[in-house]
C-alpha positions, 0 to 999 in steps of 0.5 A, a space after each residue: 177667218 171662220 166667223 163661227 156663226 154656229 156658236 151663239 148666244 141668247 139675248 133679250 131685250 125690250 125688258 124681256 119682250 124679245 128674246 131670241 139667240 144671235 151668234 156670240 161674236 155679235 154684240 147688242 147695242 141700243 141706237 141712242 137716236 131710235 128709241 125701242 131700236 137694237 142692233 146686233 153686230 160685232 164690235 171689237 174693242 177699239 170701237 171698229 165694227 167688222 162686217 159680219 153682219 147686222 140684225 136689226 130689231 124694233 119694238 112698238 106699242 100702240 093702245 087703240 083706245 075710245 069708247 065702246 067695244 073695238 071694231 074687230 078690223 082694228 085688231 085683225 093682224 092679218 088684215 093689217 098685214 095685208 095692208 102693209 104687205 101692199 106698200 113699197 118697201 124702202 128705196 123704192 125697190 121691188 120686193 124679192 119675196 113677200 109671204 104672210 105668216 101665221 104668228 102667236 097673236 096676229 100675223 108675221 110679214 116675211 119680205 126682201 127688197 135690196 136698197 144702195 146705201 153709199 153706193 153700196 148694195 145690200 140686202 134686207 131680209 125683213 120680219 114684221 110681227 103684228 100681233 095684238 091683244 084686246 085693244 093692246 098692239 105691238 109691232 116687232 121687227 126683225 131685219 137682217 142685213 148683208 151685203 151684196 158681196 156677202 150674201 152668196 159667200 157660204 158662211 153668210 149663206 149659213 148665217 142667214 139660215 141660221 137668223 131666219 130659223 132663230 128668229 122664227 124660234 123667237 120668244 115675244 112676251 110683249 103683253 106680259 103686264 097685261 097677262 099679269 095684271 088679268 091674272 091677278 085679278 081673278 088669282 091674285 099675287 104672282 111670285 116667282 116660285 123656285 123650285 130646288 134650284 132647278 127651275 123657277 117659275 111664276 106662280 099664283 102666292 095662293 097656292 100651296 107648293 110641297 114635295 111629292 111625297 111618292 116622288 124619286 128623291 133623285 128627281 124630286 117632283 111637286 105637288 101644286 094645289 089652288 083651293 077654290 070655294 067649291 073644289 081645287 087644281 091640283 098641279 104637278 112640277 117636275 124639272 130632270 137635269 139630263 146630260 147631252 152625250 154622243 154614243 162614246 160618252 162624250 158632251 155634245 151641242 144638240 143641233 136645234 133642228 134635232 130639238 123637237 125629236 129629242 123631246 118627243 123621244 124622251 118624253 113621247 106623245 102626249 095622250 091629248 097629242 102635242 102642238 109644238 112651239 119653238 122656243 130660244 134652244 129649246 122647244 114646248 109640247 102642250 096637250 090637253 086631255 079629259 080624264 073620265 077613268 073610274 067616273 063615279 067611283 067614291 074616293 076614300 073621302 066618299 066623293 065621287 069622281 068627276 073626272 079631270 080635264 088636264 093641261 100638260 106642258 113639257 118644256 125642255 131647254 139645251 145647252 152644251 153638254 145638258 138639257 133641262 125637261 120641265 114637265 106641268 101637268 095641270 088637273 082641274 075638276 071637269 063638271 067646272 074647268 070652264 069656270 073661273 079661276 081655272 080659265 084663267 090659271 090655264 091661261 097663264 101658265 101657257 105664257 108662264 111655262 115659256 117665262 121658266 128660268 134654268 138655274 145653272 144655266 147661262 141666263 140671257 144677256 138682257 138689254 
């Protein structure tokens, strides 16, 4: 039996704190005794669980309160990492592999140790995430099982090839309601703005949302403004609908490791150069660059130009047959793009941009 492991599918859970891709064969299903424990395996029908293999996932929340600014140990994942790294795994076992990671807000712990469960060996391959904003902890976990009859089985081979590069392609939005609750102090309400059924995203309610008037009607673009007191950011939004096709004219998958290339070769380099993330099908290019063309010269208004410091994000998401670019360019007045509220509105849209929603295409399966 060809288990497929290739065909898959995206799941959240934790209300959207993880989310990541699983083979489609695979279901996802709360443990009832475990609070903030999944797991993903297959199930048929009649309840029989064939062994196809088990991802298991954990999320923790810890809020380190007490008076007076945090010690800066508190909040040093890595160091915390490191402790952890020193413990002996369960069963009591050596470990196999252990590796210290970099991750986007603290620090991954890669290990694998064996353990016997009723006299049947198996192997976990074992991704702690700590990651941390101000006084606000999580723990994420991420453990693969198989086993030891499996593992050197080439189809399982593939399988964990494919989890290890799923799971570091993963999307953690554990601090969402703090982001959001900072943002809209400084920006106020939040809503998610639609764009034309291409792609939503969310967006401060002040500012204002029009067509680009000197935008193709075929690929409509927007016009973004947030007015402050003394100046405004302008941003624009632009979401093409592409087809995915081999060179005969026919639907393809694009193959994740391809990811990062496509989106370099449609869009190219960016002018301030790019740092890449992963993303679920999908990969994110940012750059920011300072824009000091014509500095001094007056506008029709009679205003000089200041110049601009820009932030370009380009996001673009897969599916069989398609993909989605969406393209933010961010322009804020250079003499106050460190004064708020444009730190802030950068701030967000880095997690905002990866938040996007893709009308049309298959939404994850949320649990």
């Amino acid at each position: 039996m060809a288990c497929d492991f290739h065909k898959l599918k995206t799941v959240s859970v934790a209300n959207g704190e993880v989310t990541l891709r699983v083979p489609e064969r695979w279901g996802v299903w709360p443990d009832e005794d475990r609070p903030g424990y999944w797991g993903c395996y297959e199930k048929d029908a009649d309840g029989n669980e064939p062994d196809t293999g088990t991802l298991w996932i954990q999320v923790d929340h810890i809020w380190m309160g007490g008076d007076g600014p945090l010690p800066p140990e508190a909040t040093d994942m890595q160091r915390t990492a490191e402790e952890m790294s020193k413990e002996t795994p369960p069963g009591g076992g050596p470990l196999l592999e252990s590796v210290l990671l970099p991750a986007e807000h603290g620090c991954r712990w890669r290990y694998v140790y064996d353990v016997e469960e009723e006299g049947e060996p198996l192997r976990f391959w074992h991704s702690h995430f700590f990651l941390s904003r101000g006084p606000h902890m999580a723990i994420i976990a991420m453990t693969l099982v198989l086993s030891h009859a499996q593992m050197d089985d080439p189809e399982f081979v593939e399988l964990r090839e494919i989890m290890e590069r799923e799971i570091a392609a993963a999307f953690f939005d554990p601090f969402r309601l703090d982001e959001r609750g900072e943002a809209e102090e400084v920006l106020g309400e939040l809503h998610l703005c639609n764009f034309d059924d291409r792609v939503k995203i969310p967006l401060p309610e002040v500012m204002s949302v029009d067509v680009d008037e000197d935008s193709d009607t075929a690929v409509p673009r927007w016009y973004a403004r947030l007015e402050t007191d003394s100046s405004h950011a302008g941003m624009f939004v632009e979401c093409q609908i592409l087809e995915a096709t081999d060179d005969d004219g026919n639907q393809i998958l694009t193959p994740p490791e391809m990811y990062r290339e496509v989106l370099e070769g449609v869009v190219g380099k960016g002018p301030g150069g790019d740092c890449y993330l992963p993303m679920p099908g999908g990969a994110v290019a940012y750059g920011a660059y300072e824009d000091k063309e014509g500095l001094g010269e007056v506008d029709e208004d009679g205003r000089p130009f200041c110049g601009l410091s820009n932030h370009v994000w380009r996001y673009m998401s897969f599916e069989y047959g398609q993909a989605r670019l969406l393209m933010v360019e961010l322009m804020l007045p250079l003499p106050e793009h460190d004064r708020q509220p444009y730190p802030a509105l950068v701030s967000y849209m880095h997690r905002a941009v990866r938040r996007a929603e893709f009308p049309g295409f298959t939404p994850p399966e949320r649990y």
